[in-house]
C-alpha positions in Angstrom: 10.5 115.5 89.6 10.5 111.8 89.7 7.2 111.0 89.6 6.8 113.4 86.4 9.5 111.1 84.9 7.7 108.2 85.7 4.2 109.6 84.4 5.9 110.6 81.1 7.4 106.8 80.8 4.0 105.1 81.8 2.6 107.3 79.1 4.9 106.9 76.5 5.1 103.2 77.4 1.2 103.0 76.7 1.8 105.2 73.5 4.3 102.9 71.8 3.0 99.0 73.1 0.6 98.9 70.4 3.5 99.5 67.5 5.8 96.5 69.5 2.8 94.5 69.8 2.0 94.9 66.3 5.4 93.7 65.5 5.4 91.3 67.1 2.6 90.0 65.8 3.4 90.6 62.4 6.8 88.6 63.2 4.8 85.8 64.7 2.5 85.9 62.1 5.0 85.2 59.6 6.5 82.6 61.3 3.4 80.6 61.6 2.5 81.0 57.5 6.7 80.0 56.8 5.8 77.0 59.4 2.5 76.3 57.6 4.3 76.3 54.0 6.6 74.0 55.4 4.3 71.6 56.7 2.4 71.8 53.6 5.7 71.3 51.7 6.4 68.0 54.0 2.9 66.5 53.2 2.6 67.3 49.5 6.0 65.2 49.8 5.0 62.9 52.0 2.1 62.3 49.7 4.1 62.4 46.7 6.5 59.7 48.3 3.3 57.6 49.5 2.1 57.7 45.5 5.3 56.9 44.1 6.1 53.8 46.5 2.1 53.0 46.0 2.7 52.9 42.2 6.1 50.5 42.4 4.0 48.2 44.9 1.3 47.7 42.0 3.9 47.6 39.5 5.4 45.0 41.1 2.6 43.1 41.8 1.6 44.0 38.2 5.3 42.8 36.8 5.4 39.9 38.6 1.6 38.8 37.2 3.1 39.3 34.0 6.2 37.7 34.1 4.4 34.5 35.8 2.0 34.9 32.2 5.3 35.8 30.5 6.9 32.4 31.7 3.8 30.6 30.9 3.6 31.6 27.5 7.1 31.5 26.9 6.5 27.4 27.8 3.7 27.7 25.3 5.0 29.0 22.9 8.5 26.3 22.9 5.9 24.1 23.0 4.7 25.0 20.2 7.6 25.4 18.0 9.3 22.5 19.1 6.0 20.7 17.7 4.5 19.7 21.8 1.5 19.9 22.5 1.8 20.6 26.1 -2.3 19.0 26.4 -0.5 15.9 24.6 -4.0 15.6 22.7 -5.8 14.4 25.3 -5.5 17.6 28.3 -6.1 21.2 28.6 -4.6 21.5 31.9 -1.6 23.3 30.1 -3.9 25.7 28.0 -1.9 25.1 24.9 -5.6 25.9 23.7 -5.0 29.8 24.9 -5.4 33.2 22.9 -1.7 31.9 21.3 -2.6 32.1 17.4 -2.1 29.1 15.4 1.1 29.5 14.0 1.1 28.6 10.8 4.6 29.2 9.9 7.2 27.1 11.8 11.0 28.1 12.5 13.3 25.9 11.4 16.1 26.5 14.5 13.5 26.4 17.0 14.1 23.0 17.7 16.9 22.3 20.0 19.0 19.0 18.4 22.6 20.2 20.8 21.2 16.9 23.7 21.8 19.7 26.2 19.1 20.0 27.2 16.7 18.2 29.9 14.1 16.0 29.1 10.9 16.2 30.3 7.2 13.9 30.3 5.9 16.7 28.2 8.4 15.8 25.5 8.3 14.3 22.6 10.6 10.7 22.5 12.8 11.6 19.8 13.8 8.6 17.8 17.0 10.0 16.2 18.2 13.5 15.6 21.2 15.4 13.4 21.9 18.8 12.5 18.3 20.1 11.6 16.8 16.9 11.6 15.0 15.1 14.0 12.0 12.0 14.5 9.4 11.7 17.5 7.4 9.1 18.0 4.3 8.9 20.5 1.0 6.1 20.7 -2.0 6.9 21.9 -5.1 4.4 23.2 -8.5 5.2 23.3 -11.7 3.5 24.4 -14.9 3.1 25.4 -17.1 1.2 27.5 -21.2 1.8 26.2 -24.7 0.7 27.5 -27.6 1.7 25.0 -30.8 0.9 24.3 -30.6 0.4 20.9 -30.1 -3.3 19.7 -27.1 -2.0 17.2 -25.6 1.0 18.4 -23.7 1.2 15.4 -26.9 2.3 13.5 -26.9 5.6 15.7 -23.0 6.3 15.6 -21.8 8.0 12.4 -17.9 7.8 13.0 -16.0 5.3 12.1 -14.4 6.2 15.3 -17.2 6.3 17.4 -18.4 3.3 19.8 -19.9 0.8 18.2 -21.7 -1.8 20.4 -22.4 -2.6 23.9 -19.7 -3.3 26.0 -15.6 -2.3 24.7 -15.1 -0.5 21.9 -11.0 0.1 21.1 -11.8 3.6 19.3 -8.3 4.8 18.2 -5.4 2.9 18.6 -2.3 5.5 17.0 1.4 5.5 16.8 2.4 9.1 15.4 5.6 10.1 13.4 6.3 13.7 13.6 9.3 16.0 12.9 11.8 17.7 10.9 12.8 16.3 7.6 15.3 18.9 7.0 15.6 22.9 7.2 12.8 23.6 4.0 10.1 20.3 5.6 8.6 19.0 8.6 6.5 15.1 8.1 3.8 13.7 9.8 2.4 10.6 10.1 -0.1 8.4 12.0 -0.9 4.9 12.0 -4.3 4.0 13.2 -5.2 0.4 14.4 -9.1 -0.6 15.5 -10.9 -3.4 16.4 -14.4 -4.1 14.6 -17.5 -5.8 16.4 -15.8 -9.1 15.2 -12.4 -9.0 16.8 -10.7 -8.6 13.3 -7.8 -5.8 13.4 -7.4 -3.5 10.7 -5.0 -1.0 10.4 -4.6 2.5 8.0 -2.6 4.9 6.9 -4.5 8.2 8.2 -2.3 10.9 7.6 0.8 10.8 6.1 2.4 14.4 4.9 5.2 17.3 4.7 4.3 21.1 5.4 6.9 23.8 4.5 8.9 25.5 7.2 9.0 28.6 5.4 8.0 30.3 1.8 7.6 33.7 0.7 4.8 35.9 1.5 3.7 34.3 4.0 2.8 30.8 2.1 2.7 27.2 3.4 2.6 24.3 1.2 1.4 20.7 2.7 1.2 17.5 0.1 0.6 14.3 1.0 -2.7 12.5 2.5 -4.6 14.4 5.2 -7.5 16.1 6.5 -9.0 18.4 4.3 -9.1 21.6 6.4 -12.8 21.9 6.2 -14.6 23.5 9.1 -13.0 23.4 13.0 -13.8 19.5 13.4 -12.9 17.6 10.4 -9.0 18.0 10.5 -8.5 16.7 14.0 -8.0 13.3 15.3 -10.9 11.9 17.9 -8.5 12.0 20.9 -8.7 16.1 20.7 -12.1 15.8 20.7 -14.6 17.7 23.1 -17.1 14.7 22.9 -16.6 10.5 22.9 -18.3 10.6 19.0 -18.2 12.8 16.3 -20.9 15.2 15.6 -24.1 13.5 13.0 -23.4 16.5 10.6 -19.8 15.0 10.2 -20.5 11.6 9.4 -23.9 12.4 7.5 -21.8 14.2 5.0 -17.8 13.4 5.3 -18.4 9.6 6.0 -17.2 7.4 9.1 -13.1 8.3 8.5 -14.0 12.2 7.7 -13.7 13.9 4.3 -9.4 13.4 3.8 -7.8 11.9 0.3 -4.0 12.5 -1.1 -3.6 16.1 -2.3 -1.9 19.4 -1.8 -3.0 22.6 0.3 -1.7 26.0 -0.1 -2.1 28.5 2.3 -1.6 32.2 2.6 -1.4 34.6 6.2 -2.5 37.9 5.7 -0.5 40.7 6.6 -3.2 41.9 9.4 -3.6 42.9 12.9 -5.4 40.4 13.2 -4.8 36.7 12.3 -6.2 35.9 8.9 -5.7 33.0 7.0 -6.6 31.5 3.4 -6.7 28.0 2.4 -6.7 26.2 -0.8 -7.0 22.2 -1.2 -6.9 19.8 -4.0 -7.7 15.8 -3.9 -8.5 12.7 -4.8 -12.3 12.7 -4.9 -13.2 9.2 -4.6 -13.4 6.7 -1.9 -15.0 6.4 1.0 -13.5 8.5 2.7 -15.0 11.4 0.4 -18.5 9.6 1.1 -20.3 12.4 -1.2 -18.3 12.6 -3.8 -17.3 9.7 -6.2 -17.9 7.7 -3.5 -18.0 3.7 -4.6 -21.0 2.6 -3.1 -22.9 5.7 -4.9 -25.5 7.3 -2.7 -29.1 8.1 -2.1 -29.9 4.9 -3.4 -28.7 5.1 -6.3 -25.5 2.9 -8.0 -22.1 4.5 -8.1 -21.4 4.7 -12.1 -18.5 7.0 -12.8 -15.5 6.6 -10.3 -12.4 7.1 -12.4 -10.3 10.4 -12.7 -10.7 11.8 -16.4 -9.5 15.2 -16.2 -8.9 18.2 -13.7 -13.1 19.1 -13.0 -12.5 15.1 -11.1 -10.7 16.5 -8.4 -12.3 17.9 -5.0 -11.3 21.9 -4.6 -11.6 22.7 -1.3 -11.4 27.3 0.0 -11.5 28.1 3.1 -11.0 31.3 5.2 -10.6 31.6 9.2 -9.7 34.8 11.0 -9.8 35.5 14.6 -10.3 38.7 16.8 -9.2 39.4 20.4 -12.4 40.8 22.0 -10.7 41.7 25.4 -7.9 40.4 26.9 -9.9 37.4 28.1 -12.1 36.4 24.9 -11.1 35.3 21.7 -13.7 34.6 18.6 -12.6 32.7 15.7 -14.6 32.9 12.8 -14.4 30.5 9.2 -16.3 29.6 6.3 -15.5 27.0 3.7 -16.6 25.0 0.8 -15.9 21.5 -1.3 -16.8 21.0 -4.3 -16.4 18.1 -6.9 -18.3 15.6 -8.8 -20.4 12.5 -7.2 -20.4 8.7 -8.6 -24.3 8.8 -9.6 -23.5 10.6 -13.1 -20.6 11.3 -15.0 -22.1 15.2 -15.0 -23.4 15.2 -11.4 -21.6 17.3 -8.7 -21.9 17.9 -5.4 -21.0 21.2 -3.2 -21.1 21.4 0.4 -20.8 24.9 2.2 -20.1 25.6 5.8 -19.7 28.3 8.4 -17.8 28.0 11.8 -17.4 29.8 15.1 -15.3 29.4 18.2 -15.0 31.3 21.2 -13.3 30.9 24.4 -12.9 32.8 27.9 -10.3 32.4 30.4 -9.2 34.1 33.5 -6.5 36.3 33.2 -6.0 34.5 36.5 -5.7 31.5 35.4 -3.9 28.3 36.4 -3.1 25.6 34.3 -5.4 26.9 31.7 -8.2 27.2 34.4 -10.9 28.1 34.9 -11.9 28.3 30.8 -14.8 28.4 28.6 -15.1 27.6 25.1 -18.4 27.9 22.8 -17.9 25.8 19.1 -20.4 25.8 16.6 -20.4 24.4 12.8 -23.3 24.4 10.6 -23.4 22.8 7.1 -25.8 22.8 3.7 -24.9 20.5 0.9 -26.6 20.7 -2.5 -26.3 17.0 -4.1 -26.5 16.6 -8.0 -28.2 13.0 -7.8 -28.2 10.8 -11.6 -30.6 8.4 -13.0 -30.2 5.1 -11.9 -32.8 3.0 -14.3 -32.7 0.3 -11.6 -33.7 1.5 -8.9 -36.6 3.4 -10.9 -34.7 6.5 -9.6 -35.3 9.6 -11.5 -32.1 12.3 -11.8 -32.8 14.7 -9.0 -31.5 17.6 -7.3 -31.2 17.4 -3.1 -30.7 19.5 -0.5 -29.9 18.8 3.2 -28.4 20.2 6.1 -27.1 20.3 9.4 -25.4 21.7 12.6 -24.2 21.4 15.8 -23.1 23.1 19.0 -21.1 22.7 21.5 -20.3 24.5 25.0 -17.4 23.4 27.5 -16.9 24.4 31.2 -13.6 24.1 32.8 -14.6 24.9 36.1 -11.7 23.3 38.4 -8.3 22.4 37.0 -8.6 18.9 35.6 -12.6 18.8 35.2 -14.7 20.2 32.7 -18.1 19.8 31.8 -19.4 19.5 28.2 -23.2 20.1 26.6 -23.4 19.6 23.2 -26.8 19.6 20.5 -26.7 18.1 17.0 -29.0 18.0 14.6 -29.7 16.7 11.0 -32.8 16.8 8.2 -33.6 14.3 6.5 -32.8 12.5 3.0 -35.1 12.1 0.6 -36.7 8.5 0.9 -34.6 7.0 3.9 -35.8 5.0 6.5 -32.8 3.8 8.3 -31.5 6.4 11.5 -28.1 6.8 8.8 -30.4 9.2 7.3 -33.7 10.3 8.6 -34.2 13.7 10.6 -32.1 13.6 13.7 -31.6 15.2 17.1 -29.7 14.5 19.8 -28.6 15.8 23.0 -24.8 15.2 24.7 -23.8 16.3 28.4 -20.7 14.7 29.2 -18.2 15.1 32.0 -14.3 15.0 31.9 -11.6 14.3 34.3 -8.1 14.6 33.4 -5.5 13.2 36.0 -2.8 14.7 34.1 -2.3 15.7 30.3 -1.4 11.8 29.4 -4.7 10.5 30.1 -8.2 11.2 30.7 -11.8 9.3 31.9 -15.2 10.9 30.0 -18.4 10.1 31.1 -21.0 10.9 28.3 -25.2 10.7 28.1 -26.2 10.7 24.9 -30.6 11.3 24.2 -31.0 10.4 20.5 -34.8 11.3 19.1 -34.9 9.7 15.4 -37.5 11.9 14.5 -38.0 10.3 11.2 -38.9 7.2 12.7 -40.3 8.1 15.7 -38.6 6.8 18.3 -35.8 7.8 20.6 -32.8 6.4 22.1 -30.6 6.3 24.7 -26.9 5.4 25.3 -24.1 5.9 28.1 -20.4 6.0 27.5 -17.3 5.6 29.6 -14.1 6.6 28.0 -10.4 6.0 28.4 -7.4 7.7 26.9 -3.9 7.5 27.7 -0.7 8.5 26.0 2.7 7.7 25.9 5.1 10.3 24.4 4.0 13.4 23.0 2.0 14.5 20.2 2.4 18.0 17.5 0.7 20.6 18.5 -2.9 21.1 17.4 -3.9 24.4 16.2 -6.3 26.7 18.6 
């Protein structure tokens, strides 16, 4: 009887361990898929954490890039509308020259008058100031040693800036007036002292003028003597200039001191994404410093005979239009065209019109550091169309002339406080001329600059002169000096 029992439990214990193992199994089984969803559940978490605190690492590296470019434009910016130019004419090395636009309206409690605040070198020194009023003063020295071929190297320099023999030339010697006359004007002025190839001193009133603070939609007025706003180069002063002379266009057709006479500007900023902005200028049109205009010592050959102001067509009218686009975040392109047109001292009926179109671009590293590295690409080119009178004299018939001529320039900062320069100019000739003031003309400009800070600077230029009207070529090498004490306005980009 007991071995029956224990044949029917082997046999029911082989019958039924199939169903407990299955169980089992199944019981296992779902343990392993709840353990498998868990670690699944872990590492989509896991990874979800690993984005998240991936994400706040680049954001904070991304935040604090763009607070150090916040900070750094924030100091351009004060610069700016506390009228400092943080290059103090003379330096990039603070990039005031940066995608900033040119800000043609100022704010007339941007300026701090409280004397809370610090002073630093980048400052202006401020003469006086009360309530919304204030006066800076800064000077600025300039010159050049040269060593040229050319018996008178004042025959191949057009500006009356430029160097102008062998050995020392003082190019620009400037004391400048800036700031707020009250809350509705700011004035500028600039006194300009040089030396001529004689030793005699003479002295000028270059600028002297108020712009409005503020006017509605979106107008600025400026009245006094200045600049005309004609093209990128001829409003700015040569210590903000890329090269140690002005370009051949400029002083073939704006004269030695550039085309500037008393007169009043009005300009107007578009309401656009992007910055647009329309200029319109009346002057004086005589003098030499409108050499091809009513100019006194007439031109072409040819006597000056009409010289005074009659009526309203004896003015110079001067439009101009510049807008700029942001490419990428690195590139900027600023485009303008402009025109001048009045009447010439060879007829009492004669005018003259010049036309021009300009272009400047500029790359810089989102990365960079004091405005480096950088590189900017400027180019103007010019046409004038010149009414030219009878002069009975001469045996000089009445004539109609054309002319015309560019230039080009490129600038490398490649290492904070150097940059490199390559510039190209060119000129046709005028109609019966045999001296290099106005034959065709080509010449060729590398230069190299060094800026120890943004109060001075040391320029080594080569320029390659080919006077292709006479045949012959040239060549001159300049060493330049600038330093500055105080702190200039701003210059526009």
């Amino acid at each position: 009887m007991r071995k029956i029992f224990i044949y029917l439990y082997c046999i029911s214990f082989f019958l039924f361990m199939p169903d407990v193992v299955q169980a089992n199994q199944d019981a296992l089984s779902q343990e392993v898929q709840e353990l498998r969803a868990l670690i699944m559940e872990m590492k989509d978490g896991y990874e979800a954490r690993i984005n998240e605190m991936q994400v706040k690492i680049e954001n904070l590296s991304e935040q604090k890039f763009i607070e150090e470019e916040k900070a750094e434009l924030e100091k351009e910016l004060e610069l700016l509308f506390n009228d400092k130019d943080d290059t103090s004419g003379t330096s990039p090395l603070a990039s005031t020259e940066s995608t900033v636009l040119p800000l043609n309206k100022a704010v007339t409690n941007q300026f701090d008058t409280s004397g809370t605040g610090s002073w630093s070198p980048s400052q202006a020194i401020s003469l006086w100031s009360t309530g919304n009023s204030y006066m800076n003063i800064s000077f600025n020295g300039l010159f050049t040693a040269a060593g040229s071929t050319a018996n008178d190297l004042e025959m191949l320099e057009t500006g009356g800036h430029d160097p102008i023999q062998r050995g020392f030339t003082a190019q620009n010697l400037e004391i400048a007036f800036d700031g707020a006359i009250d809350t509705y004007f700011r004035g500028f002025s600039n006194i300009v002292y040089q030396l001529d190839k004689a030793g005699e001193t003479t002295v000028e009133v270059e600028e002297t003028y108020l712009t409005t603070f503020s006017l509605p939609l979106n107008l600025q007025a400026k009245a006094g003597t200045f600049f005309t706003e004609f093209g990128r180069l001829n409003p700015t002063h040569p210590h903000t200039w890329n090269f140690v002379d002005q370009p051949l266009v400029n002083g073939r057709f704006f004269g030695a001191d550039g085309l500037r006479n008393p007169g009043v500007r009005v300009s107007w900023l578009a309401p656009t994404d992007n910055y647009t902005e329309l200029f319109f200028t009346v002057q004086n049109s005589q003098g030499e410093t409108a050499a091809s205009f009513r100019n006194n010592d007439g031109l072409f050959g040819r006597k000056a005979v009409g010289t005074r102001v009659r009526n309203t067509k004896d003015f110079l009218y001067v439009p101009r239009i510049t807008t700029m686009f942001e490419l990428t975040d690195t590139q900027t392109l600023l485009l303008g065209a402009s025109a001048a047109y009045g009447p010439n001292s060879t007829g009492t009926d004669k005018d003259t019109l010049i036309y021009g179109l300009d272009m400047f671009w500029k790359w810089k590293s989102k990365y960079a550091s004091y405005g480096f590295p950088f590189i900017t690409w400027q180019t103007e080119v010019m046409g004038r169309r010149f009414e030219a009178g009878e002069d009975v004299d001469a045996n000089l018939p009445s004539d109609v002339m054309h002319n015309w001529g560019a230039y080009s320039e490129v600038t490398w900062g490649f290492k904070k406080r150097w940059v490199g320069g390559l510039r190209g100019d060119y000129v046709d000739g005028l109609k019966d001329a045999t001296d290099p003031s106005g034959v065709e003309r080509l010449r060729i400009s590398p230069n190299l600059t060094f800026y120890p800070s943004e109060f001075s600077k040391f320029r080594l230029q080569y320029n390659y002169d080919d006077i292709i009207g006479n045949d012959n070529t040239e060549q001159s090498v300049f060493l330049q000096f600038e330093f500055l004490m105080g702190s200039h306005g701003a210059h526009k980009f």
